[in-house]
ROVEX-433225 format. One record per residue: x, y, z of N, C-alpha, C, O in turn. Coordinates in steps of 0.001 Angstrom, whole numbers. Layout:
N
X	Y	Z	X	Y	Z	X	Y	Z	X	Y	Z
...
This chain:
262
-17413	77416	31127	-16101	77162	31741	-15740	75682	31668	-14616	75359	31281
-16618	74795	32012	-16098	73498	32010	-15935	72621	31032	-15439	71495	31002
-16767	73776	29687	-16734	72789	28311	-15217	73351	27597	-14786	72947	26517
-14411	74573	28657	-13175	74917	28102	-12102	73689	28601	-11213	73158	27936
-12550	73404	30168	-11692	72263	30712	-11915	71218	29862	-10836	70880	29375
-12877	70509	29436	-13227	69226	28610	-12144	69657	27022	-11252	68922	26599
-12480	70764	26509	-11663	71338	25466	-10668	70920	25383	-10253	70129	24536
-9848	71629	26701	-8109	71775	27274	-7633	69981	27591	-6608	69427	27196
-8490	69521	28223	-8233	68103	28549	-7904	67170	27264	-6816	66622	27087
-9037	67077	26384	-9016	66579	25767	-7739	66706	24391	-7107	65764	23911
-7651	68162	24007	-6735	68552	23174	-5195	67793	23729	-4587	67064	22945
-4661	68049	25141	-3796	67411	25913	-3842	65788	25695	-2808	65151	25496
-4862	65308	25741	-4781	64029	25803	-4449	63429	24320	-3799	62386	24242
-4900	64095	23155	-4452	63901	21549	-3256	64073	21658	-2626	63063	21341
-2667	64882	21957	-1124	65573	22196	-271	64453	22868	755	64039	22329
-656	64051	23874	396	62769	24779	221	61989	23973	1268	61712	23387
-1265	61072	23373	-1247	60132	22754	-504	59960	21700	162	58960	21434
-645	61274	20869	-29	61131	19883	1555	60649	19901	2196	59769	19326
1956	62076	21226	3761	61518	21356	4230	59972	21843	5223	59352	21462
3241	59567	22768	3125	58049	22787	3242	57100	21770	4314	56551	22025
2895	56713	21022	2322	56714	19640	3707	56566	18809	4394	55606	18460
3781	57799	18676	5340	57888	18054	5978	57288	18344	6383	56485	17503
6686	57205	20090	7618	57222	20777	7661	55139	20693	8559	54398	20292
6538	54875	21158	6150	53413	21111	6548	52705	19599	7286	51721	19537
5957	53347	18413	6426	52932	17014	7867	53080	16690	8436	52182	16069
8768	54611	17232	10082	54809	17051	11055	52981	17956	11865	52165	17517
10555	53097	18879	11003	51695	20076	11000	50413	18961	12103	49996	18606
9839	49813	18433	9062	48973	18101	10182	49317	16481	10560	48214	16085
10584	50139	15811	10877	49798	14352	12535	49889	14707	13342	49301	13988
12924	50607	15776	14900	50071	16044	14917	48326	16597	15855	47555	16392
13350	47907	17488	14231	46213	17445	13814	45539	16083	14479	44633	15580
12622	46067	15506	12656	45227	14401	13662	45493	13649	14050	44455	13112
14287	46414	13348	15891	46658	12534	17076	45824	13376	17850	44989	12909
17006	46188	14422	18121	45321	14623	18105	44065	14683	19188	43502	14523
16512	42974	15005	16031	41790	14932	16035	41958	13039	14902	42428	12939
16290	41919	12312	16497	41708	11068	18292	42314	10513	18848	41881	9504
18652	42932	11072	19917	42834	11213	20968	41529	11775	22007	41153	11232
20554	41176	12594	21351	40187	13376	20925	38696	12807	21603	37818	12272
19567	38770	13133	19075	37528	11545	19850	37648	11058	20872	37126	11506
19904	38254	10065	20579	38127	8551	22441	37869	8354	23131	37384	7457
22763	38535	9821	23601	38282	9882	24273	36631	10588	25349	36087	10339
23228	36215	11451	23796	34554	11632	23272	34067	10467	24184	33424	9946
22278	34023	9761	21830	33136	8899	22807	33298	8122	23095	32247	7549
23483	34208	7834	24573	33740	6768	25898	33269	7447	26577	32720	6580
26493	33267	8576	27344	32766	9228	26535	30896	9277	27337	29987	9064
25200	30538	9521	24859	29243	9675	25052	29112	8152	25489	27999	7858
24853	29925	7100	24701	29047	5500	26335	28923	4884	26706	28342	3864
27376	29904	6174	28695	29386	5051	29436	28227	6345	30340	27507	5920
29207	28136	7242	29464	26984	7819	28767	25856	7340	29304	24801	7675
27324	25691	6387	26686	24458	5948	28066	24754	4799	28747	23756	4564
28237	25300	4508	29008	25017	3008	30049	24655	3168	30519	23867	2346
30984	25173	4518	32114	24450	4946	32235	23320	4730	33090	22932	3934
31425	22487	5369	31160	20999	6166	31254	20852	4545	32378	20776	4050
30174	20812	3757	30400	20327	2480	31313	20383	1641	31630	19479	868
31747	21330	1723	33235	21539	831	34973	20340	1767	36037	19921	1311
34556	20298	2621	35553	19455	3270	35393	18265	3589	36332	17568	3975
33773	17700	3441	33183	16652	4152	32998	15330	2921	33902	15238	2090
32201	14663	2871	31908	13780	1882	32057	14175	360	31534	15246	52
32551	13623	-411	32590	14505	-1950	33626	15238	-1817	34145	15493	-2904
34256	15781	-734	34401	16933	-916	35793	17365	-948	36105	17406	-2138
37124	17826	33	38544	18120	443	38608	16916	464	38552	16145	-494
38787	16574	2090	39280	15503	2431	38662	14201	1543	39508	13340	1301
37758	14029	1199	37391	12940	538	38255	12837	-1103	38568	11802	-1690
38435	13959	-1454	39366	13955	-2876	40860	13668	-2062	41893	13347	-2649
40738	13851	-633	42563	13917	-398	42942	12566	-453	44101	12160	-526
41610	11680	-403	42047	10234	384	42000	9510	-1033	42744	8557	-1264
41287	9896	-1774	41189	9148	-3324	42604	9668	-4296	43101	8808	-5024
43009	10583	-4290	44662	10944	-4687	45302	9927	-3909	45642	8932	-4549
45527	9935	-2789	46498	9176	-1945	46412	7776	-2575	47346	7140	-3062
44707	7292	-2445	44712	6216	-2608	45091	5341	-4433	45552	4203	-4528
44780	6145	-5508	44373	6144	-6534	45176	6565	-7367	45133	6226	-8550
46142	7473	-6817	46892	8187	-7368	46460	8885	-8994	47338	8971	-9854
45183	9302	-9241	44440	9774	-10077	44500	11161	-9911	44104	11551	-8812
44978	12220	-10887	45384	13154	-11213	43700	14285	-10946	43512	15502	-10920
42924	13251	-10818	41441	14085	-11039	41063	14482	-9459	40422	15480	-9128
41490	13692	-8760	41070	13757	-7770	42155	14799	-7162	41831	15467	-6180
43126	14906	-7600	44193	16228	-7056	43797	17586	-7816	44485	18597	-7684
42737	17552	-8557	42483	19070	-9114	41111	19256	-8220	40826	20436	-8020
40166	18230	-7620	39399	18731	-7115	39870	18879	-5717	39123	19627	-5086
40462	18603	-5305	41372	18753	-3625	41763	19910	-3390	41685	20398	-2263
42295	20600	-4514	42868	21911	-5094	41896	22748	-4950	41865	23559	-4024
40975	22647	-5866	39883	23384	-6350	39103	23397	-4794	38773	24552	-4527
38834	22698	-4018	38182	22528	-2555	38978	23416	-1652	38440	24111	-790
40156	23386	-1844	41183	23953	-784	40834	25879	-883	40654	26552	131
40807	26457	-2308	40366	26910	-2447	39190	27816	-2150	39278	29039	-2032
37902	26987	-2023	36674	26967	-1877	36789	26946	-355	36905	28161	-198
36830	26550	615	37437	26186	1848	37883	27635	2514	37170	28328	3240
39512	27982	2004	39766	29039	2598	38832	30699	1800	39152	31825	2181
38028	30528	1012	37402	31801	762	36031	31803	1831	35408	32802	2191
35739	30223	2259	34493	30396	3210	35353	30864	4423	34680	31855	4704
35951	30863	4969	36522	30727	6065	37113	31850	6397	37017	32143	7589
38054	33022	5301	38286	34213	5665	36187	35012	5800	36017	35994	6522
35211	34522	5195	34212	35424	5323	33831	35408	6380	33389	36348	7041
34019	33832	6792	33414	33602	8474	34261	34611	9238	33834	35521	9949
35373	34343	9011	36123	35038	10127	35846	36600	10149	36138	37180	11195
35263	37412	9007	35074	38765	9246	33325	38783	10007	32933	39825	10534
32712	37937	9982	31381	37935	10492	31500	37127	12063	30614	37300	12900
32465	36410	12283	32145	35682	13597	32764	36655	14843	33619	37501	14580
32249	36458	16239	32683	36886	17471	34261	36217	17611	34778	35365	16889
34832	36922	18808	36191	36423	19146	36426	34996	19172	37117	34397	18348
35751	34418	20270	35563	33207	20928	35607	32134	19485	36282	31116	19337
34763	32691	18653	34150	31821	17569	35487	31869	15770	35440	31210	14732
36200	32673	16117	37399	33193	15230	38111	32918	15923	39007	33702	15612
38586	32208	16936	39495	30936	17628	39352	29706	16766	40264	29069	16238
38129	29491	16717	37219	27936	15954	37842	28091	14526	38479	27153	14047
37675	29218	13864	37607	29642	12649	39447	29526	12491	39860	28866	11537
40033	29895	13031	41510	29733	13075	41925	28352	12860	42765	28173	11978
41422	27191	13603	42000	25871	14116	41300	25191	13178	41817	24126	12843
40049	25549	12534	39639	25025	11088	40530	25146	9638	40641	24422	8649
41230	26743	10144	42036	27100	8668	43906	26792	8888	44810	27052	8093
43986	26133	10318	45060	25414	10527	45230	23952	9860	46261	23459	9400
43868	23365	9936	43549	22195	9801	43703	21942	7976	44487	21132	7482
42895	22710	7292	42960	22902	6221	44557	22918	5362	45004	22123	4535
45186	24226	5983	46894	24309	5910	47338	23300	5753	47870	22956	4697
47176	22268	7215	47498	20804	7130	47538	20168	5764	48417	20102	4905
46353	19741	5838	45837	18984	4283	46686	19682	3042	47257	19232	2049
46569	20447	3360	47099	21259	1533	49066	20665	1460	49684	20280	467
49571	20815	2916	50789	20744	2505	51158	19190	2453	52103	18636	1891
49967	18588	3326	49824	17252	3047	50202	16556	1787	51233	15920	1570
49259	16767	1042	48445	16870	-693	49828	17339	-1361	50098	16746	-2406
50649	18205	-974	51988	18953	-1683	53173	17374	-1605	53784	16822	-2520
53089	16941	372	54064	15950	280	53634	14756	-473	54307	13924	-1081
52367	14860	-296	52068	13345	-1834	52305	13510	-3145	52683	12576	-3853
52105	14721	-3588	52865	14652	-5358	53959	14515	-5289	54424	13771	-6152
54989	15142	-4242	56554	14640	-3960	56963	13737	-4068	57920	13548	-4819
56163	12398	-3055	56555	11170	-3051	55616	9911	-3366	55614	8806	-2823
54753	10446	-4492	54012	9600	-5044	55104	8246	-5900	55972	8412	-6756
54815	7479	-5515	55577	6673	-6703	56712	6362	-5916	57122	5203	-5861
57311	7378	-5241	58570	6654	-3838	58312	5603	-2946	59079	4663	-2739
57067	5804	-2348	56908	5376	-888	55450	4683	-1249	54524	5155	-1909
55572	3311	-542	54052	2620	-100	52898	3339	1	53228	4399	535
51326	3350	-292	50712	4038	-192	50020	4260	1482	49498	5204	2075
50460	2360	1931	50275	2928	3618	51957	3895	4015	51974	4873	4764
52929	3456	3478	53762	4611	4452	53544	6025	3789	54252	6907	4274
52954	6289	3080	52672	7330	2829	51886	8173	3778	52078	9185	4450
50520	6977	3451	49643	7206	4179	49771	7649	5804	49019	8470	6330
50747	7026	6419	51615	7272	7728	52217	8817	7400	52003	9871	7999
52745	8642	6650	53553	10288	6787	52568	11426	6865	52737	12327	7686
51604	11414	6085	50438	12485	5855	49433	12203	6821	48334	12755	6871
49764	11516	7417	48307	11395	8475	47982	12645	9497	48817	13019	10321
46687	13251	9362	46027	14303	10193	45499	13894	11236	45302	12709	11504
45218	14858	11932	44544	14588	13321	43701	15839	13090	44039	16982	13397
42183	15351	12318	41329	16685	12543	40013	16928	13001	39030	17527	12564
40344	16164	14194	39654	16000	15468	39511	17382	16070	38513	17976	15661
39983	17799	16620	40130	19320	17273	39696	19903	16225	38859	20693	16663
39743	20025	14974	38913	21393	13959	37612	20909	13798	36677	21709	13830
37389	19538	13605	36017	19123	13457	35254	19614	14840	34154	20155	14732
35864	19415	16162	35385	19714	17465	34709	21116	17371	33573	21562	17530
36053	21650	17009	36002	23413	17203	34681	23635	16004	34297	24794	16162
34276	23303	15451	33249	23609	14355	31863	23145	14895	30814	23745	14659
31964	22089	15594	30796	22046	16429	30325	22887	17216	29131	23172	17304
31291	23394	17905	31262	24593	19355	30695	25815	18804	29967	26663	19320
31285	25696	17424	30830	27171	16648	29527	27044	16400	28885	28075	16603
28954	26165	16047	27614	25815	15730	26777	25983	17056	25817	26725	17265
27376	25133	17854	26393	25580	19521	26464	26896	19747	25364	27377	20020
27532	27811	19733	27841	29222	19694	26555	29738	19567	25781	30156	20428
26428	29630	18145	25259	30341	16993	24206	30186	17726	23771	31064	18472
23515	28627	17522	22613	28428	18155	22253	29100	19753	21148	29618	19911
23064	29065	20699	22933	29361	21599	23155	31262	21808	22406	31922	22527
23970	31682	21255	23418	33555	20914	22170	33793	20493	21411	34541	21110
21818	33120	19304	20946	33403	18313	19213	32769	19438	18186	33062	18825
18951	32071	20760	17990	31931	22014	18324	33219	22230	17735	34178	21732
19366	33281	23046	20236	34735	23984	19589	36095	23539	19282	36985	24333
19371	36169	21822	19083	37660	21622	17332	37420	21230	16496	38276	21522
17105	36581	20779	15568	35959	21251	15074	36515	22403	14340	37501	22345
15390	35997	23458	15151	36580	24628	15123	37898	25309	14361	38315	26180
16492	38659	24496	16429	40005	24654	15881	40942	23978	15852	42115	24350
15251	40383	22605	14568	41101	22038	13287	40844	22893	13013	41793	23628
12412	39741	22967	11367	39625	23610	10793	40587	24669	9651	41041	24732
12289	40882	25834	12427	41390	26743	11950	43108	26357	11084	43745	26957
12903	43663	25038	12454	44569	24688	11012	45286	24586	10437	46315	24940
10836	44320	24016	9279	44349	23171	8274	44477	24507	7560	45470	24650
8287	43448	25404	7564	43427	26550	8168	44498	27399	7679	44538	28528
9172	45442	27133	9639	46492	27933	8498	47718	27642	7767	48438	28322
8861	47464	25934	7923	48758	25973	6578	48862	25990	5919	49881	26200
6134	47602	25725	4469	47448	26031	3690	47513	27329	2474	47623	27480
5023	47385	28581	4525	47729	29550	4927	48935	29866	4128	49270	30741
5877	50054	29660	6181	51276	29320	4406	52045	29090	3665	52674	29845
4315	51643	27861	3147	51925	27113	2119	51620	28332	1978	52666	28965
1461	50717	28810	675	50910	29673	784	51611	30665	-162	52292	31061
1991	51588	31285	1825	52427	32331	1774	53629	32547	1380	54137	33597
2378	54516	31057	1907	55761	30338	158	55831	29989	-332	56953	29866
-486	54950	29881	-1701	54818	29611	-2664	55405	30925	-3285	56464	31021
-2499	54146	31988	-3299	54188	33036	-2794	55716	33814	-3640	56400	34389
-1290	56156	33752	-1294	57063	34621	-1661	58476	33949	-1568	59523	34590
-2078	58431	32637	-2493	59728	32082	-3979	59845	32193	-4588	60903	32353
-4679	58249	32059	-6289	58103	31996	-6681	58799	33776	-7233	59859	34072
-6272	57984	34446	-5749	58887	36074	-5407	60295	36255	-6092	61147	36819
-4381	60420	35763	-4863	62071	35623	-5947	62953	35137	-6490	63936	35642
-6132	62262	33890	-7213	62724	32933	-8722	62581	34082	-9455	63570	34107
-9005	61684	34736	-10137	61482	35802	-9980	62971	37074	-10828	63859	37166
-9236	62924	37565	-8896	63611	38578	-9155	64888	38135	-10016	65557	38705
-8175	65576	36657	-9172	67172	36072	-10640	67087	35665	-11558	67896	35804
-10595	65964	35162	-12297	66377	35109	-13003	66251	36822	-13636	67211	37261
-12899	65594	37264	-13560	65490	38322	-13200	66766	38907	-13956	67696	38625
-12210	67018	39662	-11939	68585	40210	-12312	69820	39093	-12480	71010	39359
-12377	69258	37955	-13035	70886	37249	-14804	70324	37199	-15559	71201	36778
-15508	68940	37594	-16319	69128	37785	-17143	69677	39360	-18197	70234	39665
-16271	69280	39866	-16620	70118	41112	-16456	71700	41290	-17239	72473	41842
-15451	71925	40785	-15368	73496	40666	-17071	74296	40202	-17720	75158	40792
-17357	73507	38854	-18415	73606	38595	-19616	73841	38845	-20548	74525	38423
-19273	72793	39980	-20686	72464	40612	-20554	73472	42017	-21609	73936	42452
-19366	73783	42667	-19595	74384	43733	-20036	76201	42903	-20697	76942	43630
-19738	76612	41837	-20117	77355	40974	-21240	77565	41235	-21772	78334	42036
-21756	76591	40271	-23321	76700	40221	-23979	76660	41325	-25060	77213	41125
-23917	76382	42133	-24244	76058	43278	-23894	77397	43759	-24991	77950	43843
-23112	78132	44076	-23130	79456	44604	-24076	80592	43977	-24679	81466	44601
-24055	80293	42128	-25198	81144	41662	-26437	80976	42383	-26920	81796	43164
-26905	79878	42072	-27869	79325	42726	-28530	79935	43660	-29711	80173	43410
-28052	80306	44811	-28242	80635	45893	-27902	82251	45381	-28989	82790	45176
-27221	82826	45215	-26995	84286	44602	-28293	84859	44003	-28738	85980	44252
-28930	83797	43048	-30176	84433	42148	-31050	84311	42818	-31927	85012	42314
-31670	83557	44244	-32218	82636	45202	-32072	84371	45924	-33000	85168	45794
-30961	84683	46556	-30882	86259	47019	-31785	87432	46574	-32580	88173	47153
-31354	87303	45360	-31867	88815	44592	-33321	88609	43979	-34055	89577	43784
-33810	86947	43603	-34942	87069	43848	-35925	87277	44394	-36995	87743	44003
-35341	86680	46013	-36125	87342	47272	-35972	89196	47616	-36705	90117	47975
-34418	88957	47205	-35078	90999	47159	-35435	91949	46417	-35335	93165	46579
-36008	91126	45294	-36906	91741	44303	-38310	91707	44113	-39030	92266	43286
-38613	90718	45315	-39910	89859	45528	-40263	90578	46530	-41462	90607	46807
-39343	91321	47307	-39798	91302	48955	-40086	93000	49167	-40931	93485	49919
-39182	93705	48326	-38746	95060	48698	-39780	95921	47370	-40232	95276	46423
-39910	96750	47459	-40886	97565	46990	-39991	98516	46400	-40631	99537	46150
-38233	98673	45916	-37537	99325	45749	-37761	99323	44482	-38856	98867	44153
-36867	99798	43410	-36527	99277	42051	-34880	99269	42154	-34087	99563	43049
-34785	98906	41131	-32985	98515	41385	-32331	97763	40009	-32575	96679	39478
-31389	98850	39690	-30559	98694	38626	-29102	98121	38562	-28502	97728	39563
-28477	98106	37012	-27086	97184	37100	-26607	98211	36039	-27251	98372	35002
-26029	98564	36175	-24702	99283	34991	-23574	99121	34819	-22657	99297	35620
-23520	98624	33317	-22105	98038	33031	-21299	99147	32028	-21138	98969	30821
-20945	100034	32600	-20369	101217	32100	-19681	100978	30766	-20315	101510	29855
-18857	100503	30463	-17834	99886	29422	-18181	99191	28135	-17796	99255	26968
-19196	98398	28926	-20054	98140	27695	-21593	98518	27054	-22411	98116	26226
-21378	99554	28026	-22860	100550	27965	-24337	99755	27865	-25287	99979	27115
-24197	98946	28697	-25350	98286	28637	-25850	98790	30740	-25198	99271	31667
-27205	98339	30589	-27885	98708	31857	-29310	97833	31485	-29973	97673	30461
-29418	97276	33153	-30627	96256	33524	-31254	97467	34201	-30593	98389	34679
-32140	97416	34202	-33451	97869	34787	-34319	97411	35351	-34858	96952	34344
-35196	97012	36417	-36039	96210	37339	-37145	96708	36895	-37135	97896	36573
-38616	95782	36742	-39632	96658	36567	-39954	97758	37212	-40319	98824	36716
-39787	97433	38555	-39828	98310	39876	-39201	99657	39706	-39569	100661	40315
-38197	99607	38808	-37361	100809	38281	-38080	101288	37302	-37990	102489	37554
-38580	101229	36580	-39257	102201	35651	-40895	102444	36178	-41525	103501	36211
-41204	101460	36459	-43094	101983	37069	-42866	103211	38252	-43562	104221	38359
-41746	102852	39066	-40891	104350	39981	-40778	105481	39253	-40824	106566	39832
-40616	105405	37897	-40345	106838	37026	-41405	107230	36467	-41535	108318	35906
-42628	105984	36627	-43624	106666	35451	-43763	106022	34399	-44531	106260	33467
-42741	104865	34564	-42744	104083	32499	-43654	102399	32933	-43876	101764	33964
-44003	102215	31192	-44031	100985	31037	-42871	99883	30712	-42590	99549	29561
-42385	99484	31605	-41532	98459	31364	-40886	97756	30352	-39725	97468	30059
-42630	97468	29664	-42408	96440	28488	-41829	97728	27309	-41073	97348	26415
-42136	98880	27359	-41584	100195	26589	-40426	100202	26254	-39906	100195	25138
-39944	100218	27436	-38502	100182	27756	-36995	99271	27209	-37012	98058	27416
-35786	99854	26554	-34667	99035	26434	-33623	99206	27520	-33405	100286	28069
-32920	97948	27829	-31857	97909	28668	-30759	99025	28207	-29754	98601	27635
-30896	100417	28423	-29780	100962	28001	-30201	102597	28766	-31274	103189	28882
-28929	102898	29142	-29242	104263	29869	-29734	105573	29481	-30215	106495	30139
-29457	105398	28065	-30338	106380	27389	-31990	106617	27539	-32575	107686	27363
-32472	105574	27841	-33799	105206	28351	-34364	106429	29397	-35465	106929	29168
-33805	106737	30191	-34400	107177	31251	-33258	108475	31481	-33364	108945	32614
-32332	109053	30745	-31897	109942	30706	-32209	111170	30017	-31650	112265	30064
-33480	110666	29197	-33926	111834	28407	-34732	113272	29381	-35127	114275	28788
């Protein structure tokens, strides 16, 4: 009986573990998907904002805007062009990848840009009209506020990209303590059936005990003979005492009723 409980226990306990198991790996491969999802997705919002800055920054827009103005060199108005370009194709991608807050930023950058371009339009107009400082006066930007707003976007990033750090972490340590506490309270259960099916056991045996402790003394004591018949399965015990009563040798004798029915 109790090597059926150890059986039953144990089979149960493969069975939870296993769904554990699963259930813990199913948890464990949706944050790593979505922790490689969301990666992939700022890292490329941080690699076309590096390209921004460059395309508008040193070398780059504004730096070709100020060498036209200044130079009035035809070369430097095809790369201003060619930047302006380059510029608004980073900037519609940002804007399909960035949050609300951050496609405000992305707006007041591609305002800023607008600027410059129609800027760059009123200098081929009045190249050759006007002084290159009153020129320079007429076209003058203020792109303070887009440079600002591009910073903020950058703290943005940075500061989501801790934010889901943390909540993934949180995850992870969700389900690992999930997982334990599925552990200890099944090992706990698992103690408690064995122990109560070892006692069952033992109060078992312990009742035979004393049962065979009975019938030994009244097989020891009584001068009777005394039989067991198990009809159904046609078997029958016999006591020595039971056949030396009929006349037989014992050791002659098989457990079966045919024996002594002849």
């Amino acid at each position: 009986m109790i090597n059926r409980v150890f059986a039953l226990v144990f089979v149960v306990f493969c069975i939870a573990t296993g769904i554990q198991t699963y259930y813990q790996r199913s948890q464990m491969n949706d944050i790593e998907s979505q922790w490689k999802e969301y990666f992939a997705s700022t890292d490329r919002e941080y690699l076309l904002l590096k390209r921004f800055r460059a395309v508008i920054g040193y070398g780059g827009m504004i730096h070709n805007f100020k060498n036209f103005l200044l130079r009035d060199d035809s070369s430097y108005l095809i790369k201003a062009k060619s930047d302006f370009r380059k510029a608004y194709a980073l900037l519609d991608e940002l804007q399909s990848l960035c949050l609300p807050e951050n496609c405000q930023r992305i707006r007041l950058a591609k305002e800023s840009v607008e600027k410059y371009e129609q800027a760059l339009k009123t200098i081929e107009a009045k190249q050759g009209q006007l002084r290159t400082r009153a020129l320079d006066a007429l076209v003058r930007i203020d792109d303070g506020p887009a440079l600002q707003a591009l910073e903020k976007y950058q703290e943005s990033l940075q500061a989501s990209r801790l934010q889901r750090i943390n909540a993934f972490s949180s995850e992870i340590e969700s389900t690992k303590l999930s997982t334990t506490v599925f552990n200890s309270l099944f090992i706990a259960l698992l103690f408690l059936v064995v122990y109560f099916s070892a006692m069952r056991a033992s109060i078992f045996m312990g009742t035979l005990r004393e049962q065979n402790k009975v019938l030994g003394f009244l097989q020891e004591e009584t001068n009777d003979g005394w039989w067991d018949w198990k009809i159904q399965d046609d078997h029958q015990f016999m006591s020595d005492k039971f056949w030396q009563t009929l006349g037989y040798d014992p050791k002659t004798k098989k457990p079966h009723p045919s024996e002594w029915q002849r």
